[in-house]
C-alpha positions in Angstrom: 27.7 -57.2 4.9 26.4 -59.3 1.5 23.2 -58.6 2.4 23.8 -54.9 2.2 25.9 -54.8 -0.5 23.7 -57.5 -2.7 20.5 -55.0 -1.9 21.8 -52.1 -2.8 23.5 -53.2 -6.2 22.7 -51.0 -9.0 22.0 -47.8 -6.4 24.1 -44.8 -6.7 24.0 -41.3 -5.0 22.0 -42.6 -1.6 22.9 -43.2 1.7 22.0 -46.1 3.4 20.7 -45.9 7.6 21.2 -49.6 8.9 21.4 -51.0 12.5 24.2 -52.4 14.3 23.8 -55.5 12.9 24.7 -54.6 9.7 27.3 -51.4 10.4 31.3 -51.9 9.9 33.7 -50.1 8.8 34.8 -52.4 5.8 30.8 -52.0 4.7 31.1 -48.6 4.5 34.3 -48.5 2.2 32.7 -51.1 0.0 29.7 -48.9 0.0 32.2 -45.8 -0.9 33.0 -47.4 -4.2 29.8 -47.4 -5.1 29.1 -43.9 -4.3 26.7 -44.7 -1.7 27.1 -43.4 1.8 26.3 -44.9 4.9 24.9 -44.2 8.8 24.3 -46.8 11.3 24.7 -47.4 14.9 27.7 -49.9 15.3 28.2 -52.5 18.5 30.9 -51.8 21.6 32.8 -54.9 20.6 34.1 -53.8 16.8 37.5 -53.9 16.9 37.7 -51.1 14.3 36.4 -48.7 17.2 39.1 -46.7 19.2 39.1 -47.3 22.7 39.0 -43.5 23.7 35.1 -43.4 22.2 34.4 -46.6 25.2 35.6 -45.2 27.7 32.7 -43.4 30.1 34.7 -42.4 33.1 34.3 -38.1 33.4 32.0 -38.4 31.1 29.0 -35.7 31.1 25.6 -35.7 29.9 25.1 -34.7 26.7 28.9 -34.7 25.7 30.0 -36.3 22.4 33.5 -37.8 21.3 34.2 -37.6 17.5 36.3 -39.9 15.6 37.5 -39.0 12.0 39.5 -41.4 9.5 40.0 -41.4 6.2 36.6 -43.1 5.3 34.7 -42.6 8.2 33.2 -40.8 11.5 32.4 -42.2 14.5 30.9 -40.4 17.3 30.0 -41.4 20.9 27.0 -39.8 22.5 26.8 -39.2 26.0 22.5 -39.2 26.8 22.5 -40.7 30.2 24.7 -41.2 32.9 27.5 -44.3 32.2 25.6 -44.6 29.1 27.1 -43.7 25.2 25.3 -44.3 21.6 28.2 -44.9 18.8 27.1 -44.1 15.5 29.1 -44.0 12.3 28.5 -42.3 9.2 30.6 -42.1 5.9 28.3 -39.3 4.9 29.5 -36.8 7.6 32.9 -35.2 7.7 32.4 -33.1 10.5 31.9 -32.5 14.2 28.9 -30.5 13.9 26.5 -30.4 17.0 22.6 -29.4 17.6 21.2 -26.0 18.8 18.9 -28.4 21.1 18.9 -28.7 24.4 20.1 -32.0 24.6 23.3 -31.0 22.1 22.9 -34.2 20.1 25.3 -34.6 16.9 23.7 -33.7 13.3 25.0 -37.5 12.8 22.5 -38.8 15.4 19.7 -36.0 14.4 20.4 -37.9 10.4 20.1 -41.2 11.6 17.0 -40.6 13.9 15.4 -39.1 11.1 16.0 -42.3 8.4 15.7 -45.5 10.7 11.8 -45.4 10.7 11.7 -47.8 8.0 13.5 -50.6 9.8 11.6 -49.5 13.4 8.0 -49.5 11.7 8.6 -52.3 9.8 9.2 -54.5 12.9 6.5 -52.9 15.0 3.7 -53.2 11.9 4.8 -57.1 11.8 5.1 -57.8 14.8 1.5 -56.6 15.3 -0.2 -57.7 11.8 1.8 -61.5 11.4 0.6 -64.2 9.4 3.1 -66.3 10.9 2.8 -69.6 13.2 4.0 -71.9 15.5 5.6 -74.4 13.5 9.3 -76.8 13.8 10.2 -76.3 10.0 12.7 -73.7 9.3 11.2 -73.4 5.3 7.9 -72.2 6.8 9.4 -69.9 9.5 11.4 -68.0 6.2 8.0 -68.2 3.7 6.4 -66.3 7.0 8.6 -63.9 7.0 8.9 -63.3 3.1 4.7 -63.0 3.4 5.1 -60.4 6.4 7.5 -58.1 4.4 6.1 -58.1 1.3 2.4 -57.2 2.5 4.3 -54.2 4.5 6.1 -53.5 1.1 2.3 -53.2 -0.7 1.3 -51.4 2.2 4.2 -48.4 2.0 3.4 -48.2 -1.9 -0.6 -48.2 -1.3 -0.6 -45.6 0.9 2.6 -43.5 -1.3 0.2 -43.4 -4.2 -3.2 -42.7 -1.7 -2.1 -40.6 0.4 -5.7 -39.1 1.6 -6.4 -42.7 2.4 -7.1 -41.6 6.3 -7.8 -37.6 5.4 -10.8 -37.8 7.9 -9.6 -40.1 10.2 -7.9 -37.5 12.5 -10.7 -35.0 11.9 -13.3 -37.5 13.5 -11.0 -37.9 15.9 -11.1 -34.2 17.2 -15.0 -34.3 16.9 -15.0 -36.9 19.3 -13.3 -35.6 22.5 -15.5 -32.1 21.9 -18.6 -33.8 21.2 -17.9 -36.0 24.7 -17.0 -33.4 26.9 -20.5 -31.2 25.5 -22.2 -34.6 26.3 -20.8 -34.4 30.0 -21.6 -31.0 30.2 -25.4 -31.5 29.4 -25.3 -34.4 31.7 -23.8 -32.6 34.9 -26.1 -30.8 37.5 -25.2 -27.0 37.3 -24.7 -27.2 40.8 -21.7 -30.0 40.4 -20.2 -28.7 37.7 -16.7 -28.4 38.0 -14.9 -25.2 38.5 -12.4 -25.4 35.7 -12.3 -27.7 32.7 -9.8 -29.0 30.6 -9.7 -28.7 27.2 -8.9 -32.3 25.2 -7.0 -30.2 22.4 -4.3 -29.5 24.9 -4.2 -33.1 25.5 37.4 -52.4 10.9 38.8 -50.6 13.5 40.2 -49.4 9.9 43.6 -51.3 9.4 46.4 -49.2 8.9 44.7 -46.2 9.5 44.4 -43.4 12.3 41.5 -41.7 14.0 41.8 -38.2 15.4 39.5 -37.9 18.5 37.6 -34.3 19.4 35.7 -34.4 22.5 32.9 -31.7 22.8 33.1 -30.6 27.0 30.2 -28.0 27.3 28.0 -26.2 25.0 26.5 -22.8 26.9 24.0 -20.4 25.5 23.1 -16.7 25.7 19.8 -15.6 24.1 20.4 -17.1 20.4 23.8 -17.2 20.1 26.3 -19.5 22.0 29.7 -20.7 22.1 31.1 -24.4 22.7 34.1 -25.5 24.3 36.1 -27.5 22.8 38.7 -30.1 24.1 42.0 -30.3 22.0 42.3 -32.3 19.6 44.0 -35.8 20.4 45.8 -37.9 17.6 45.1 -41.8 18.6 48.0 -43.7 16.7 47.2 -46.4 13.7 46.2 -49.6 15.2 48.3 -52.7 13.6 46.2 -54.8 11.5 43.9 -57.5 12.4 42.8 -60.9 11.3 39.6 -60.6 13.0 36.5 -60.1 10.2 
């Protein structure tokens, strides 16, 4: 929680997107008073989290479970069988679902659409590292520190030149039309192929209480739809707990 909170000192009027690493539910009232918001997947084992989102038995595909508090909402995503996603946002206040097929929550959609930074980031250094094999813990960090900050230069390089790779994907479609005229030059009339394809196809919160809203179906009719919706459930306060 320092690290988010020492980061974004100073920033007002954003929301933050963090893994669950980082997500709590004290993190996001700290970030409250600050008049930041926050959206983040958060781990099984927070004792903040109401039971009711854990449990996966009668559970559907593509249902979702919506906790609201005070501060906070917390919903559980059904994608797979015996499988849920827990995110929570202090940004949303709402149970507000998709049009998609799959029915995912607009606070899945939100955070989908704002991790990349943390995903490319790993992937980029992972793949262009300066770092090495080494038994001293000072070097291991200075790595690290080099990695991030040439992927820092690299987001504000390409922010400011953003026709850097203009041509790039033009050459690329050149390529696959240029190699399949090739083939056809190549090929004996008489083996040519009957059809061809075309490549451009190719804190559990002390003190407080969560009410719980289970979404059972969503069914559609041309482009309008209706969604069943469970009653709503009032889970008690949980008494308070020493565990950070």
């Amino acid at each position: 929680m320092r690290v988010v909170l020492d980061m974004s000192e100073g920033l007002q009027g954003h929301n933050i997107t963090c893994d669950n690493f980082f997500t709590s539910y004290r993190l996001g009232v700290e970030l409250q008073k600050r008049k930041l918001t926050m959206v983040g997947t958060i781990r099984k084992n927070k004792p903040e989290l109401p039971s009711e989102l854990l449990k996966m038995q009668g559970r559907t595909v593509h249902s979702s479970k919506f906790a609201f508090s005070e501060n906070a909402t917390v919903v559980s995503y059904c994608p797979k069988k015996n499988k849920n996603v827990l995110v929570m946002s202090t940004m949303h206040k709402d149970a507000s679902l998709s049009a998609r097929e799959d029915i995912k929550p607009q606070i899945i959609l939100d955070y989908n659409s704002t991790k990349g930074g943390v995903d490319n980031l790993d992937k980029v250094t992972a793949t262009y590292s300066c770092q090495r094999m080494t038994a001293r813990w000072p070097l291991v960090i200075f790595y690290n520190i080099v990695d991030v900050s040439a992927y820092n230069a690299y987001v504000l390089w390409t922010e400011i030149n953003q026709q850097w790779n203009g041509g790039k994907l033009y050459r690329r479609r050149l390529f696959p039309r240029g190699a399949r005229q090739s083939s056809h030059h190549s090929q004996d009339p008489e083996e040519s192929p009957a059809s061809s394809v075309d490549s451009s196809c190719i804190c559990r919160p002390e003190n407080s209480s969560w009410t719980i809203n289970t979404c059972l179906q969503s069914t559609r009719n041309g482009s309008s739809g209706y969604r069943q919706w469970q009653e709503t459930e009032k889970m008690p306060a949980l008494p308070p707990s020493t565990r950070q």
